[in-house]
N, C-alpha and C positions, 0 to 999 in steps of 0.2 A: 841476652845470650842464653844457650841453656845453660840447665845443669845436670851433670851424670851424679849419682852419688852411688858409691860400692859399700854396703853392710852384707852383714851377717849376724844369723842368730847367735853364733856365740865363735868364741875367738876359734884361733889356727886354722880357717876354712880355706886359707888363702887369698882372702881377698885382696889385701897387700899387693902380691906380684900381679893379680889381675889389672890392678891401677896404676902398676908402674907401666906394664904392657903397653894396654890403652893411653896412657902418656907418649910410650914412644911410638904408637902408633898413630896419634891424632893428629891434628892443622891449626895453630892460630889456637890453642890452647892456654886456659890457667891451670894451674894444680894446687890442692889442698888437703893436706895431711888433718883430719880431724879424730883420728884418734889420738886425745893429748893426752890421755894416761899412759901412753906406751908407743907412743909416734915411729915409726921407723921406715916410711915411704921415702925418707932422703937419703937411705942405705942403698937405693937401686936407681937415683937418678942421679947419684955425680952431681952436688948441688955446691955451689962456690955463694958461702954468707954476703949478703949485701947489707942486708939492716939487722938490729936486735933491737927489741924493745921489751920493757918488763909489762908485766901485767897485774895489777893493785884494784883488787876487788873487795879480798879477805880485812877486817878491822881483828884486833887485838889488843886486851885490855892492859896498862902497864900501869904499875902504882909506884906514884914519888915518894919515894921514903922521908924524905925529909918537912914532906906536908901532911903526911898520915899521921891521925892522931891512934890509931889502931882501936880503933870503935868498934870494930866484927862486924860491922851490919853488912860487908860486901860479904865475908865469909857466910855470912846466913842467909845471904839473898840467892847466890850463887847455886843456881840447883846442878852445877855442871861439875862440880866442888875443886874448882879452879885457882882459888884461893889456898895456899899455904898458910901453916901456924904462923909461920914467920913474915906474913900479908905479904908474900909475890904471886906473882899468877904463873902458872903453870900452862906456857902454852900447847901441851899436847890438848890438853885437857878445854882451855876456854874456845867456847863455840862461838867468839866474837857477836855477843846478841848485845852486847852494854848496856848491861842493866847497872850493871855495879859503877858504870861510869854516870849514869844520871842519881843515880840513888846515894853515892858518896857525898857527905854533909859538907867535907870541908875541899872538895875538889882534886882532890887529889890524884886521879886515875886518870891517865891518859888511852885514848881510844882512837888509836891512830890505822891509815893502812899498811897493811904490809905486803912483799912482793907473792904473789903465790906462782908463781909462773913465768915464762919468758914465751914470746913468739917473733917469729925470725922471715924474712921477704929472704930468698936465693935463686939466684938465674941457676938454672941449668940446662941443657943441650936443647930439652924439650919446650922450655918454656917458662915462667916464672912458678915458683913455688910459695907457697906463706904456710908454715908451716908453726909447730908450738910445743913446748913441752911444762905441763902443769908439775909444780913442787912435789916434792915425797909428802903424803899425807894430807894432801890441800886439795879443797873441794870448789864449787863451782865451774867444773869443767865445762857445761854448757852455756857458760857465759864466753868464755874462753871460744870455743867452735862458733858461736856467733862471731866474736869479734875477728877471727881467722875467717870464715866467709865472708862476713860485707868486706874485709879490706881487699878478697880476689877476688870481688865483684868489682870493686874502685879500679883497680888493678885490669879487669876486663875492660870493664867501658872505656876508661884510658888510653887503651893499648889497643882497644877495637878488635879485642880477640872476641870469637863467636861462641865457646864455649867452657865451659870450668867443672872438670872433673875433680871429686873429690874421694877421699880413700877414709871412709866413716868409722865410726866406732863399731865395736862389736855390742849385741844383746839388745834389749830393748827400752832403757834407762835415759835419763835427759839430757848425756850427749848425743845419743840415739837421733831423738824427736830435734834437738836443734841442727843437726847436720840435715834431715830429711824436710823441715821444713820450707816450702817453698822449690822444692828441686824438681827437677822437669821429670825424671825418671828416678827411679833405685835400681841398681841391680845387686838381688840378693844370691849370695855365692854361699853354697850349701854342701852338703857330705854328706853321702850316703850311708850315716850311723845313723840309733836310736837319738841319741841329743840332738846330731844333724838335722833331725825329722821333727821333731817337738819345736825345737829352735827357731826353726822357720814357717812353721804355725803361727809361730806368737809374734816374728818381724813380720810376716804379709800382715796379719791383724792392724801394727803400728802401721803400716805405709797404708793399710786402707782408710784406719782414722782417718789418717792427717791426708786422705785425698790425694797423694803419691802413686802414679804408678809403677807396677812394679814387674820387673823379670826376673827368671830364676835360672843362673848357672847350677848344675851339678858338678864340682871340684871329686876328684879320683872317684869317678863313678865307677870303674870296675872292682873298687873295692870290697862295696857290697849291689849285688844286681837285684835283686830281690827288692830291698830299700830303693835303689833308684827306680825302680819301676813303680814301689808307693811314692817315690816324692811324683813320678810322672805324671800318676792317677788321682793326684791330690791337688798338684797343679792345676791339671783339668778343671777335675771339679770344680778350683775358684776361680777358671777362668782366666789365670795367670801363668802366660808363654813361659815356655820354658828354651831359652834361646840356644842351650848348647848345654854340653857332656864332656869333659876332658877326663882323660885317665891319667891315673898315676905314673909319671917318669921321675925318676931321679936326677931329671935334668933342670928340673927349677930349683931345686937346692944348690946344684953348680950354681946355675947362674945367679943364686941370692951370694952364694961364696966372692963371687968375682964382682961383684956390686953393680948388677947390667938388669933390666927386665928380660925376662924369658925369652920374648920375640926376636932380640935382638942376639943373645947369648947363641941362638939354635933358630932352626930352620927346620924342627921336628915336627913329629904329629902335636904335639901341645901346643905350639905357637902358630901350628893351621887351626887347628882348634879355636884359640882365641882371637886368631885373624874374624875369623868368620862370627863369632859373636861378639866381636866391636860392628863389625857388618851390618848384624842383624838388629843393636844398639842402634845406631844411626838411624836406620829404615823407621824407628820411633821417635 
């Protein structure tokens, strides 16, 4: 199957309602929300929970009071200073590395996993979704975006659906690279500001590493004209289509209100717009 993935240099570009769009415009689709630090692509598809499952990656050091001889040598090991006067560990504080759990003499420290996240399978109108949301303060989110893509891969070949769009993280960080790896296309949705312009310098760069290609929407390019016409020319330059220009309505905000993708909310110049650059999407 393929796969579509929608990033951006850095958050609020809209890439979001671009992927719910393209959901309710596609055939024979999967869908996957990988931004898990702030997931919210199941606010615009109407998603009815099938599965939940945790997700245990993160370890955390715990020490048995009742076995501790209180030696300090975890307190002196601990360069994370994780360790309390009173020998608990402080989980804001331990970076789950376990040290203190090999290096304890009398065993005392247990180094177990804990939940850091949860990720979730939901039918909706358009198609199945697998989607996740990573804990407050808990890391490994690119492991997490793997484990959300191969399962709507499984999910694909299964269902003998031909393609799996996904709705990426924002910036160019390691849920970045594991959402883009392997994907048939990116398309990078951009704004016509100064960050908007920097931003997607530095994501074409990622998708050229990793061998991705790539397209560039402009989101409310009447905003600024000037800027759209440097991202035009910049574009060029690297050689990288620029499929489409949508202006700003205030009709995607209705339709984030009413929990619909845009297309379907309205029948405006924004949702010809993005007709036509799913169109032009395909044609790749």
């Amino acid at each position: 199957m393929k796969e579509i993935t929608v990033i951006s240099g850095k958050g609020g570009t809209g890439k979001t309602s671009f992927a719910g769009s393209f959901a309710a415009l596609s055939n024979n689709a999967v869908f996957t929300d990988c931004d898990v630090d702030a997931a919210n692509l199941s606010l615009i598809m109407r998603p009815v929970l099938q599965e939940t499952h945790e997700f245990k990656v993160s370890r955390e050091a715990f020490i048995r009071e009742e076995q501790c001889s209180r030696c300090g040598l975890c307190r002196e090991l601990c360069r994370f200073g994780a360790i309390t006067e009173d020998f608990r560990v402080n989980p804001l504080f331990c970076e789950g590395c376990g040290f203190c759990y090999h290096a304890c003499p009398e065993k005392a420290i247990d180094f177990a996993e804990v939940v850091s996240g949860k990720w979730f399978i939901s039918h909706t109108p358009y198609g199945p979704l697998v989607h996740a949301r990573l804990g407050v303060a808990e890391e490994n989110s690119g492991k997490l975006v793997t484990l959300v893509r191969n399962r709507a891969k499984e999910i694909a070949q299964d269902e003998r659906r031909s393609c799996i769009i996904t709705d990426g993280p924002p910036g160019i960080g390691c849920p970045v690279i594991a959402s883009l790896s392997g994907a048939s296309v990116a398309l990078v949705v951009t704004e016509p500001t100064l960050s908007g312009v920097h931003d997607l310098e530095r994501v074409l760069a990622v998708c050229r590493h990793f061998g991705v290609p790539a397209l560039v929407c402009i989101n409310r390019c009447d905003l600024d004209e000037e800027n759209t016409r440097e991202i035009e020319k910049y574009c060029q330059g690297q050689s990288v289509p620029v499929v489409g220009k949508v202006p700003f309505d205030r009709v995607v905000t209705e339709a984030l209100v009413k929990g619909l993708p845009v297309v379907e909310y309205s029948d405006g110049t924004v949702s010809r717009k993005i007709k036509d650059i799913w169109e032009e999407i395909l044609k790749y």
